[in-house]
C-alpha positions as CSV (number, residue, x, y, z in Angstrom):
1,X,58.9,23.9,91.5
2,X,60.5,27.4,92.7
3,X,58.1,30.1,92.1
4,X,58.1,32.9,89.6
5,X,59.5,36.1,89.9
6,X,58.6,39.0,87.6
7,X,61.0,42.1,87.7
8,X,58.8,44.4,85.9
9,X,57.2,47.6,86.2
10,X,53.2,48.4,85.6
11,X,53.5,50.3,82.5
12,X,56.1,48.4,80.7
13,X,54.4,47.1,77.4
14,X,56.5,44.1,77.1
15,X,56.0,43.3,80.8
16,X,52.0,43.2,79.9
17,X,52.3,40.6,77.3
18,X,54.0,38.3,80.5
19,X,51.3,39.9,82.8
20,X,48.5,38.4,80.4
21,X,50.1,35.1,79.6
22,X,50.2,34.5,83.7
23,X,46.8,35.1,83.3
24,X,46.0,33.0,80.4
25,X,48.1,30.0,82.2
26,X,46.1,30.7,85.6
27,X,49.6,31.3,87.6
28,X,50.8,32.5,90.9
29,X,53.8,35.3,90.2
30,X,55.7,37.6,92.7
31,X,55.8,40.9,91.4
32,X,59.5,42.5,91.5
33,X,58.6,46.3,90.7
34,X,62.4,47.8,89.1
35,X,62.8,51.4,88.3
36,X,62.1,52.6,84.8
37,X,65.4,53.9,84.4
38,X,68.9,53.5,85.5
39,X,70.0,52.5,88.1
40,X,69.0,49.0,89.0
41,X,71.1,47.8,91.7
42,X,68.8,44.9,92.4
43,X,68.4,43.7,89.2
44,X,71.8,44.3,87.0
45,X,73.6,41.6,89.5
46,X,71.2,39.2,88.5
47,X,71.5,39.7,85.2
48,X,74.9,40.8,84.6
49,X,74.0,44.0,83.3
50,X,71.2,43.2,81.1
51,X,68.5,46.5,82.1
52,X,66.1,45.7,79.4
53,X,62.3,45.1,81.2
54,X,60.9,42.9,81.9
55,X,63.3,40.0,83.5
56,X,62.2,36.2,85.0
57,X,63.5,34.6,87.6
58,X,63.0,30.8,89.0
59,X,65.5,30.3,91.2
60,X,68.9,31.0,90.6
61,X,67.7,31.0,86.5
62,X,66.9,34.4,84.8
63,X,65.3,35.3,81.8
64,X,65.8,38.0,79.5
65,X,63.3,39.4,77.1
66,X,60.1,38.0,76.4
67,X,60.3,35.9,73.7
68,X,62.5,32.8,76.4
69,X,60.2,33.9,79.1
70,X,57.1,33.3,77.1
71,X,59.1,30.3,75.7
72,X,60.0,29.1,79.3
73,X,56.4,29.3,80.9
74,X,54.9,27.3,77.7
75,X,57.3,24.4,79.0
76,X,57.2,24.4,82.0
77,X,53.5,24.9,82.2
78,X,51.9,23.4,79.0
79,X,48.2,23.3,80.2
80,X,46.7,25.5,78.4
81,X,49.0,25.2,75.5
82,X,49.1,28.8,74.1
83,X,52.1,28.8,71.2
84,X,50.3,27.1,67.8
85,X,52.5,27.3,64.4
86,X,54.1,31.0,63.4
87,X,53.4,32.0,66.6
88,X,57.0,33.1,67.0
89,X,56.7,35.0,63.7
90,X,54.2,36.9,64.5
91,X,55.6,37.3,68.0
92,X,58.7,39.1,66.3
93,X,56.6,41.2,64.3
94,X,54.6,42.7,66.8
95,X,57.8,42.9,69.0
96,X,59.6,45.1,66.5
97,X,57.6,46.6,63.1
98,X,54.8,47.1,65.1
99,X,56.3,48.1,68.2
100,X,58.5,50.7,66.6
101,X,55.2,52.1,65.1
102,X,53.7,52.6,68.4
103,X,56.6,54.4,69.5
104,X,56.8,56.9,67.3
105,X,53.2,57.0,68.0
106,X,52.8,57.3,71.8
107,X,56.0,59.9,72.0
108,X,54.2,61.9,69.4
109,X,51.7,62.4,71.7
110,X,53.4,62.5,74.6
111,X,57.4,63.0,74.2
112,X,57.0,67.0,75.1
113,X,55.7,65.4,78.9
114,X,58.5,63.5,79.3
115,X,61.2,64.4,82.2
116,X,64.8,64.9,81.2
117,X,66.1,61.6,83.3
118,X,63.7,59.2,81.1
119,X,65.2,61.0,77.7
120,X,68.6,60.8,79.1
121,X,68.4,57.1,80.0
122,X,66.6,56.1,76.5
123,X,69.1,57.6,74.9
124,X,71.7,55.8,76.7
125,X,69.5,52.7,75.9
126,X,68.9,53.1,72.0
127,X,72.1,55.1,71.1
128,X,70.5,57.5,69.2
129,X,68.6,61.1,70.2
130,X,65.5,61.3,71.9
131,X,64.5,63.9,69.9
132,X,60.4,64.9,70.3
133,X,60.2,67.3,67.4
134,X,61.1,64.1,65.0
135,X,59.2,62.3,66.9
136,X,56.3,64.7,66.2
137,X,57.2,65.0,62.9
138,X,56.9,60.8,62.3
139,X,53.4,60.8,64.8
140,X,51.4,61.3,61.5
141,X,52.5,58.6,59.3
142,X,53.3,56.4,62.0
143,X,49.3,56.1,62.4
144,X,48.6,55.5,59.2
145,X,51.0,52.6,59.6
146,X,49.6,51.6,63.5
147,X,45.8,51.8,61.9
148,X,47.0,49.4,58.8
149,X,48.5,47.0,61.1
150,X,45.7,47.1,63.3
151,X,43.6,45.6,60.2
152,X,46.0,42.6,60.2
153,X,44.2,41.4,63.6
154,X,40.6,42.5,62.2
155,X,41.2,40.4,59.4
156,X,42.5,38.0,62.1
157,X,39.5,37.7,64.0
158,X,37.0,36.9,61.1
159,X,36.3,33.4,62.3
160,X,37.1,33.6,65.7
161,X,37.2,35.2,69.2
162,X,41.1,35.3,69.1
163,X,43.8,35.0,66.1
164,X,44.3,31.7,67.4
165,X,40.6,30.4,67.2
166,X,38.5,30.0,70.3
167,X,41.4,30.3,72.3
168,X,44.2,32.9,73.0
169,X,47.7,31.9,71.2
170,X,51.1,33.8,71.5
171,X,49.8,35.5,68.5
172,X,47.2,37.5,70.3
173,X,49.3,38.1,73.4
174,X,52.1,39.7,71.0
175,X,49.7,41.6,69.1
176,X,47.8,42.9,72.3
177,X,50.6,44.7,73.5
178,X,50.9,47.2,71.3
179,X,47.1,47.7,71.3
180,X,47.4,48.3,75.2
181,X,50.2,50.3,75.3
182,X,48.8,53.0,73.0
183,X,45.8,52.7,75.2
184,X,47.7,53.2,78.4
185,X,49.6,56.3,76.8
186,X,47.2,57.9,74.4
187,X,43.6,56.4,74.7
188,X,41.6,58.8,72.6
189,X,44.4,57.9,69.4
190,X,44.1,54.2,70.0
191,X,40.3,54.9,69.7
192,X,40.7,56.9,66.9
193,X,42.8,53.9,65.1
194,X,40.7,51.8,65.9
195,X,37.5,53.4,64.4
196,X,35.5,50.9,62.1
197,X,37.6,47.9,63.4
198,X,35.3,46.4,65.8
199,X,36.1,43.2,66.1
200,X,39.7,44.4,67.4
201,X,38.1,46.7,70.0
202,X,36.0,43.2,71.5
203,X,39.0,41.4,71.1
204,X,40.9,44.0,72.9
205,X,38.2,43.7,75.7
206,X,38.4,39.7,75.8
207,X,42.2,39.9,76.0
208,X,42.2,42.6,79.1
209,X,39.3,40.0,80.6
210,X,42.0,37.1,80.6
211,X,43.4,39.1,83.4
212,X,47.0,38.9,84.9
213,X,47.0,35.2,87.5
214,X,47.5,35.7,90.7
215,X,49.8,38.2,91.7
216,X,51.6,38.8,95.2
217,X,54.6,41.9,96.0
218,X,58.2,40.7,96.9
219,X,61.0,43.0,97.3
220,X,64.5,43.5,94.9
221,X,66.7,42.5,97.8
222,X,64.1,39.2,98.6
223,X,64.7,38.4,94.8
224,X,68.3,38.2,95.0
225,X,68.3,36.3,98.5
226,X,66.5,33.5,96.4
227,X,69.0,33.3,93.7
228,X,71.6,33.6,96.5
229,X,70.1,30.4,98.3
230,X,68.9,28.6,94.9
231,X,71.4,26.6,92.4
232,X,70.9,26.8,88.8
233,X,68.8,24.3,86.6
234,X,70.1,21.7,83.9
235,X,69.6,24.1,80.6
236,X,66.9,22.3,78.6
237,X,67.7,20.3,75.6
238,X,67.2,21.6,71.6
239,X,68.6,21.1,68.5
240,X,72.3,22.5,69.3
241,X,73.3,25.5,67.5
242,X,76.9,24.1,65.5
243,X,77.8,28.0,64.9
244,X,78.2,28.7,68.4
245,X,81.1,28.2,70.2
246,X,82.3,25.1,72.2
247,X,80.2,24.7,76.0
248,X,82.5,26.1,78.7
249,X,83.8,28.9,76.6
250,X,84.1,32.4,77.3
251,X,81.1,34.2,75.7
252,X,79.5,37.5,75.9
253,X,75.7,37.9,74.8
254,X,74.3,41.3,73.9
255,X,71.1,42.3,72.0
256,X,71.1,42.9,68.0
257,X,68.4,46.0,68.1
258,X,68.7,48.3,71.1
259,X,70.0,48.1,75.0
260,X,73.0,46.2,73.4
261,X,75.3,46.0,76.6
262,X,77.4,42.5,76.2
263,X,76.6,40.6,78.8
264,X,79.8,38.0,80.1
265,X,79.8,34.4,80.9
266,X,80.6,30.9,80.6
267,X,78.4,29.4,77.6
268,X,76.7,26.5,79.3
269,X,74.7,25.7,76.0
270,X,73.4,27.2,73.0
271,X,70.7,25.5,70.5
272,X,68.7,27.3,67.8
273,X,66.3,28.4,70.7
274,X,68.4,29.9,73.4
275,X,71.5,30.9,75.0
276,X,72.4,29.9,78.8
277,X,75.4,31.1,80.2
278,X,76.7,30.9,83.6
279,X,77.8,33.7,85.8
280,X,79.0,34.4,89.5
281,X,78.2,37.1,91.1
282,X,79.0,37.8,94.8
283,X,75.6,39.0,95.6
284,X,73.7,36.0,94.0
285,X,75.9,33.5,93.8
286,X,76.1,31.6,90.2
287,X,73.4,31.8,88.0
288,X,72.2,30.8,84.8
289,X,71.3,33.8,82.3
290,X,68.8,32.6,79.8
291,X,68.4,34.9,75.9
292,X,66.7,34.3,73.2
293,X,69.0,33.0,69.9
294,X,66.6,35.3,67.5
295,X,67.7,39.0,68.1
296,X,70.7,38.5,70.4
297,X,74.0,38.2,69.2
298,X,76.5,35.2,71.0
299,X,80.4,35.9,70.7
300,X,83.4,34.5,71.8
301,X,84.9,36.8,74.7
């Protein structure tokens, strides 16, 4: 089996839930590091102008967002098995209410800090302002709301190490993120939050102990030499999605929330899962682009 590259960056949040899950799984990755903002040269021809982090690659296949690459690794490496029932629920909770809360969060803390390249870029990214005096202005509430869903894992955790049981699901690698993220950027608020919520602070301590696998450097241009030299895998099966259009059509994918730049291909399948398209690229050959069917919308070009 090719091996797994991560295009990532260290203090990406949704990079961390992949980082943990490598550990969880026990896996050798090579570590891609791409810039935080615009440009990405050696990413974007991989992906066809997808810039969201973090990004898979296994040979000439790539994965965007983490809901197919935490998808792909279950399958492809089902030993531990780590997704149990409303896994993928939860997973979409943490990914956005959640999420969003620890935004307005972190950037109350820390928007004033923040140079005018990584504003310019997230505003290019969401379509909206990156305004800190809102931001600011949500910070209070928003912790209210951060502490209350918070309580949803202590509650989680009465009758067991992880929300899962004795062992770490999806559930508690969704959930983790935001809980390291506001660590990461704001460690006396996370403590704060979590104050009389002990069971989440060992839990937060047994997750970071999972560690991340085994993890080894590889450059942007080495990543794209692979895809270059690799062909793409047979999409795997599902139950097909009949609202899509036909295989072989022209398609463009983009995201439903945020970073909603259509990506263009040839639909190679689409089941209630995921989208594969194909694309050809003169640095990297052809390639198959993997997305999530949840969040991303698929539309005839």
């Amino acid at each position: 089996m090719a091996e797994i590259i991560f295009h990532h960056y260290d203090t990406s949040p949704f990079s961390e839930k992949v980082r943990v899950m490598f550990g969880i799984k026990a896996l050798s990755w090579r570590s891609v590091i791409q810039p935080v903002i615009m440009p990405k040269p050696e990413l974007v021809p991989l992906t066809g102008g997808y810039r969201r982090i973090p990004v898979m690659q296994i040979g000439a296949d790539i994965y965007c967002d983490t809901q197919v690459i935490l998808s792909e690794l279950e399958r492809r490496y089902p030993d531990p098995a780590v997704v149990k029932p409303g896994d993928w629920a939860v997973n979409l909770w943490a990914d956005r209410l959640w999420f969003q809360t620890t935004v307005a969060v972190v950037f109350g803390e820390i928007g004033d800090n923040v140079p005018e390249a990584f504003k310019k870029d997230r505003e290019a990214l969401s379509g909206r302002p990156f305004d800190t005096a809102l931001m600011k202005a949500a910070a209070a509430p928003a912790r209210g709301q951060w502490r209350a869903a918070a309580a949803f894992i202590e509650r989680g955790l009465a009758d067991g190490d992880f929300l899962g049981g004795p062992a770490p699901s999806l559930s508690d690698v969704a959930s983790y993120m935001n809980v390291w993220w506001l660590g990461s950027a704001a460690r006396d608020v996370r403590e704060a939050l979590l104050d009389g919520q002990p069971r989440t602070k060992t839990w937060r301590e047994r997750m970071k102990a999972l560690g991340h696998g085994t993890r080894s450097e590889m450059s942007g241009a080495d990543a794209v030499a692979v895809a270059k030299a690799a062909e793409p895998e047979a999409a795997p099966e599902g139950l097909a999605d009949a609202s899509a259009p036909a295989a072989g059509s022209a398609v463009t994918v983009s995201a439903d929330d945020y970073g909603r730049d259509p990506i263009a291909g040839m639909l190679v399948s689409a089941t209630l899962e995921r989208v594969t398209i194909a694309r050809d690229d003169p640095q990297v050959g052809r390639v198959h682009v993997h997305f999530p069917r949840a969040g991303y919308v698929l539309s005839a070009a």
